[in-house]
N, C-alpha and C positions, 0 to 999 in steps of 0.2 A: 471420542474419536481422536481427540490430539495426543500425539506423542509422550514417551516418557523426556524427561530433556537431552540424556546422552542421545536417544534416537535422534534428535531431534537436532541437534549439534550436528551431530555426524554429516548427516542430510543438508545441511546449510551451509555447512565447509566446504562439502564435494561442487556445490553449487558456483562456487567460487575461483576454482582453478581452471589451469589452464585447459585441460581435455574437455570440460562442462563445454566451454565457451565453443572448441571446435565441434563439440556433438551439437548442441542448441540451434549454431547457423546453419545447419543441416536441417534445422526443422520450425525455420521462421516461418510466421502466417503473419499475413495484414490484418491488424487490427479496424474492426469494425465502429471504432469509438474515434476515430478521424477517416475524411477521406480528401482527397489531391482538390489543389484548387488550380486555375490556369495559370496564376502569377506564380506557380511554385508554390510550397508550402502545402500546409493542411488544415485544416478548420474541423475541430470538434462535432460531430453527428451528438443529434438526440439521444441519449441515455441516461435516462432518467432512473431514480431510484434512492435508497436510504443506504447510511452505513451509520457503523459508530469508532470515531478516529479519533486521532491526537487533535489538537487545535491547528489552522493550516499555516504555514508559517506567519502569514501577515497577523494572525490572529496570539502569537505566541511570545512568552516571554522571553529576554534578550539569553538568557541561560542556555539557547541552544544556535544564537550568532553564528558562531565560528563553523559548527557542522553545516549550516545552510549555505554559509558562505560558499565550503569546500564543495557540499552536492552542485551549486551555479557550477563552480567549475568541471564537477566533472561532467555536468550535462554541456556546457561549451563545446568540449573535448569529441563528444559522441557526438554534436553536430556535424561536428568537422568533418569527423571521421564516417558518418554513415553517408553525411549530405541532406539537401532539404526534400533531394525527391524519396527518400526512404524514410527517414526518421521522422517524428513528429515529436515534438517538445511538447510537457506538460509547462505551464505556467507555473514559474518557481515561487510565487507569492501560494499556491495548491499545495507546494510538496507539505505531505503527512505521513504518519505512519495507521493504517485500517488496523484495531483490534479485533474486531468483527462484522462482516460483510452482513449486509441483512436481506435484502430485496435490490433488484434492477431490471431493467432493460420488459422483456418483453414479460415476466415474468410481473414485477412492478404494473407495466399497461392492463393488466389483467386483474391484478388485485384493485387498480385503481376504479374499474366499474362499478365500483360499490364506492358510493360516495363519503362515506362513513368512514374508511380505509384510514387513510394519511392521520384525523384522527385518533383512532381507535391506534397504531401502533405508536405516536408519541405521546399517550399516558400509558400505555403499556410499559415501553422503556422507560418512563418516568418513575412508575412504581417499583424495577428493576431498581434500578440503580438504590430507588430508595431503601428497598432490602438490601443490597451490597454495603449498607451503610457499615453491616458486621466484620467485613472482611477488607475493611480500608483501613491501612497502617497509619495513612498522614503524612509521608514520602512518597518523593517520585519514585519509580522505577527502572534504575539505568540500562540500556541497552548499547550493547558494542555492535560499530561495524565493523564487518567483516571483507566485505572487498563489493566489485560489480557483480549483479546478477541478470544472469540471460533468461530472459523467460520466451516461450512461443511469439506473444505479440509485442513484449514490454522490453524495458532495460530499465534496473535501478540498482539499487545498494539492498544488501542481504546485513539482516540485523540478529543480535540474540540478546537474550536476556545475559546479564553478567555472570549471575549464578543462577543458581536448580531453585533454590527459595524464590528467586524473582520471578523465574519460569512459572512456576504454582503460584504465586499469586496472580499472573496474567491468566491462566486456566482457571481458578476460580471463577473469575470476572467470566471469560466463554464461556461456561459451563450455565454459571446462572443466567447467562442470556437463552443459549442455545438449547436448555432443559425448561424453558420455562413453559408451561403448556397451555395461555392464555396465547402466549406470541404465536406458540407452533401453528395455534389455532386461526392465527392469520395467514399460512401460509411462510412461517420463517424457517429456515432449518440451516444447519451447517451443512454445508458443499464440500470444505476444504480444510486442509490440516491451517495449522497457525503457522505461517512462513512470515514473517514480519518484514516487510521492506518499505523505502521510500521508492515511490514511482519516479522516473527522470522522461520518460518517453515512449512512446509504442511507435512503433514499425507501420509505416502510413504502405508500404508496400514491397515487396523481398527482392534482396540485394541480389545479384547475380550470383552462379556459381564462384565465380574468378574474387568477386569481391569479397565473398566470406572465405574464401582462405587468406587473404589479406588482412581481415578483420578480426579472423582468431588472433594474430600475433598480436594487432595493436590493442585490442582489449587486454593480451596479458601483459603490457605494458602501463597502458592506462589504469588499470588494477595496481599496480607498485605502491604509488603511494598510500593507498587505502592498508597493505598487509605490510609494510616496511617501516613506515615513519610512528609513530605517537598514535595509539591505539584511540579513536575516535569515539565519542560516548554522548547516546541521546536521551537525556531524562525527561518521563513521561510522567507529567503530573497528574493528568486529568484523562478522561475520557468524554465525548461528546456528540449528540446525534446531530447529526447534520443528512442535508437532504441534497443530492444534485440533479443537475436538468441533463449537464456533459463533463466532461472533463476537466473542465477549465470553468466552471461554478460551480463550487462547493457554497451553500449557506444554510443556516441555521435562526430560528426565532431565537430573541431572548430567554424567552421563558418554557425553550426546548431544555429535555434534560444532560446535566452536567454531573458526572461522578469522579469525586476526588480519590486520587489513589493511595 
């Protein structure tokens, strides 16, 4: 299902610019993964479910410091600028990057009737990973950012692999999750092309007209430094299942599976 890399490049650039950002606020929706609280702000709803991600920052080695630093700031930036009654911040100690989505939300509550579930898919992924053992070089992965990216409900930074060889080994990895016919058999399947981003926040509820055309310009502002200064680079050493309840708890057992890349 995923892309060759130049498609796939092309598609994550465009995501990037200025015109993306005036088409996108034309087409916000409230995320269903926060909602308004009376003192302002927003609080994380139930969404429970599995993924397989980078480690989350608090969990990570100092080799990727500086980018996390710079994502604070640019989530500061979109506070500002959307406000607390729109935007909702993810907790910066969370930001990751998802290799592969697996189960959530209502889809997850369903699978979880069968008590055997939660189980039965962490030695599944354990046995995964433990075949991927063939196609682990023993380095990380480096990905470039590319600038802010607007999504329906979210805002974060839009990533790619450096090169086409990095590209293919990250589809590898999809592929042996996503083909594997034990998982399918729980119910896992690919939904979505591979767009790799770090999450910064979702849209607790849509700006006015007036305000999204003020907010195209200053996102193509806020965007500068990400496509002008010192090309920014996040190396992905590992992969990891982790389980969350919402947005703001990600956690994982010990002896959950870990696959080095």
């Amino acid at each position: 299902m995923d892309e060759n890399f130049q498609t796939y490049l092309n598609r994550a650039m465009r995501m990037t610019l200025p015109n993306a950002y005036h088409t996108q606020l034309q087409n916000i929706q409230e995320s269903p993964k926060f909602e308004p609280q009376p003192d302002q702000g927003f609080a994380p709803t139930h969404f429970p479910g599995y993924s397989i991600i980078t480690p989350s920052k608090g969990e990570e080695s100092l080799e990727n410091q500086a980018l996390y630093d710079l994502l604070e700031q640019s989530q500061t930036q979109l506070i500002s600028e959307f406000g607390a009654t729109v935007f909702a911040p993810v907790l910066p100690a969370t930001f990751h990057l998802t290799l592969a989505d697996l189960i959530w939300d209502s889809a997850y509550r369903h699978a979880k009737e069968d008590p055997a579930f939660d189980a039965q898919l962490q030695t599944q992924i354990a046995h995964i990973f433990q075949a991927c053992q063939s196609i682990s070089e023993g380095k990380p992965i480096p990905f470039q950012v590319l600038g802010l990216m607007l999504m329906p409900r979210s805002i974060g930074v839009c990533l790619t692999p450096l090169d086409e060889i990095s590209y293919g080994r990250i589809l590898k990895f999809r592929r042996a999750i996503y083909q594997n016919h034990p998982l399918m058999g729980l119910g896992i399947e690919q939904q979505y092309y591979f767009t790799p981003h770090i999450t910064l926040g979702y849209f607790g509820s849509v700006p006015s007209l007036e305000k999204c055309v003020q907010l195209s310009d200053r996102l193509t502002q806020l965007n500068q430094p990400w496509v002008t200064e010192t090309p920014q680079v996040f190396k992905v050493h590992q992969a990891e299942l982790y389980k969350f309840d919402d947005m703001s708890h990600y956690y994982r057992e010990e002896d959950w599976a870990t696959f080095k890349l």
